[in-house]
Each structure stands twice: as C-alpha cells, then as structure tokens.
N, C-alpha and C positions, 0 to 999 in steps of 0.2 A: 641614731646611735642606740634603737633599744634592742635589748639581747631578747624579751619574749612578748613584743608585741609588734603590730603592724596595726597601723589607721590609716586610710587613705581612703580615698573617693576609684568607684566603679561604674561603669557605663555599659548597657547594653542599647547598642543599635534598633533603630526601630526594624523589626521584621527580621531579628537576629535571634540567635539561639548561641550557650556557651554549649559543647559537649558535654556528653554522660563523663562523671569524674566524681571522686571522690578526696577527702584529704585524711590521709593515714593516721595523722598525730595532732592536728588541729580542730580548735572551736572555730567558727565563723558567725560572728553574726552582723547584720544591716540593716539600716533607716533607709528607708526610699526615700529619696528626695523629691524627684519629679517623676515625669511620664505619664503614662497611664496605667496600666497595670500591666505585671508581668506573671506567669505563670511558672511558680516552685513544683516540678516535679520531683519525687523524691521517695526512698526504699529499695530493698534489694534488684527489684522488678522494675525498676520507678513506675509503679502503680498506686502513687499518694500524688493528688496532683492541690495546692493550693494557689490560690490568685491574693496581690498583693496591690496594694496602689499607695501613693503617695501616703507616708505618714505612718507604714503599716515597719514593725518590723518582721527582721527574720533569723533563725537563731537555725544552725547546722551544727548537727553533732560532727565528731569524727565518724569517720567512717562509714559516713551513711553518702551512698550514690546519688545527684543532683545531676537538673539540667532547667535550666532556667529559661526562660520565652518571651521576647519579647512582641507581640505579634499589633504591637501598638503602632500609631503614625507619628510619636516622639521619642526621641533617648530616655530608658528608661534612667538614672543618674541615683547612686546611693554611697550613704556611707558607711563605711565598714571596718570593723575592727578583727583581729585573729591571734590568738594567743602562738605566733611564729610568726617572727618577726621579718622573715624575707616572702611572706604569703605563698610559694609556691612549693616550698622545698618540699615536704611530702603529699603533692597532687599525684591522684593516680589514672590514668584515664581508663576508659570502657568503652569503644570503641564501637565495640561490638552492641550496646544496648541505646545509644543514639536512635537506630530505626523507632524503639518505643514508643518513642513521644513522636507524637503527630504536629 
C-alpha cells in the first residue's frame, strides 16, 4: 500500500546483464546481499564502470543511464529500495547503448 516507496529484493542471473535504461523520476538505491560481484556501468556514455560485491551498496540517481553485470557463477541477490512505489513506472530504455558495455 505505499503511495512513494517500493522495497523489495532483485536478482541478477549469473552471466546476466539488465539493459542500458534509465528511471526518469526516481532514486534507487541497493544492498548486495549475495553473489559475487557485479559490474555498475553508468553515465551518459555508460563510461563509469564500478564493481560491487556482497555488502557494498549502491545509490542511482535519476536520470543517470545504468546497466548492471553480472558475469559471476552465482545469483547476484540485493535489496533495494525507490522512492516510486510501483519500481518501473518511469524506466526508460536505451537500446541502442547496450552494445557499450562489453
């Protein structure tokens, strides 16, 4: 029932990748839970690339382009909070900037 927040648990597959996307009107941020590290690509370019592992958080502005990596051999598993309370309503994708990240 909350009108501007969403908490819930996220999982990236091992040897998975989410698309190049960004969220219009929303903060994000996550606690890794498990895995091994995952890879926060991120900027207009996605040319900031950071690694993250168990314990590490992570904090997304609006509007800033992301694509996350999991190139691990376990479920990457975190939890996360977003001040928009159904998580996806202003995702925007980029389609086109996926080839960037290797």
């Amino acid at each position: 029932g909350a009108k501007v927040l969403w908490l819930g648990m996220a999982s990236i597959p091992p040897g998975q990748r989410t698309g190049a996307h960004a969220h219009a009107h929303h903060e994000t941020a996550f606690y890794m839970l498990s895995g091994e590290e995952v890879e926060l690509w991120t900027g207009d370019r996605l040319q900031y690339r950071d690694v993250v592992h168990p314990g590490d958080y992570l904090f997304i502005p609006p509007r800033v382009p992301h694509v996350a990596v999991n190139r691990g051999l376990e479920p990457a598993v975190f939890l996360g909070a977003r001040n928009e309370s159904t998580a996806l309503e202003s995702v925007v994708l980029y389609p086109e900037m996926d080839a960037r990240v290797p």
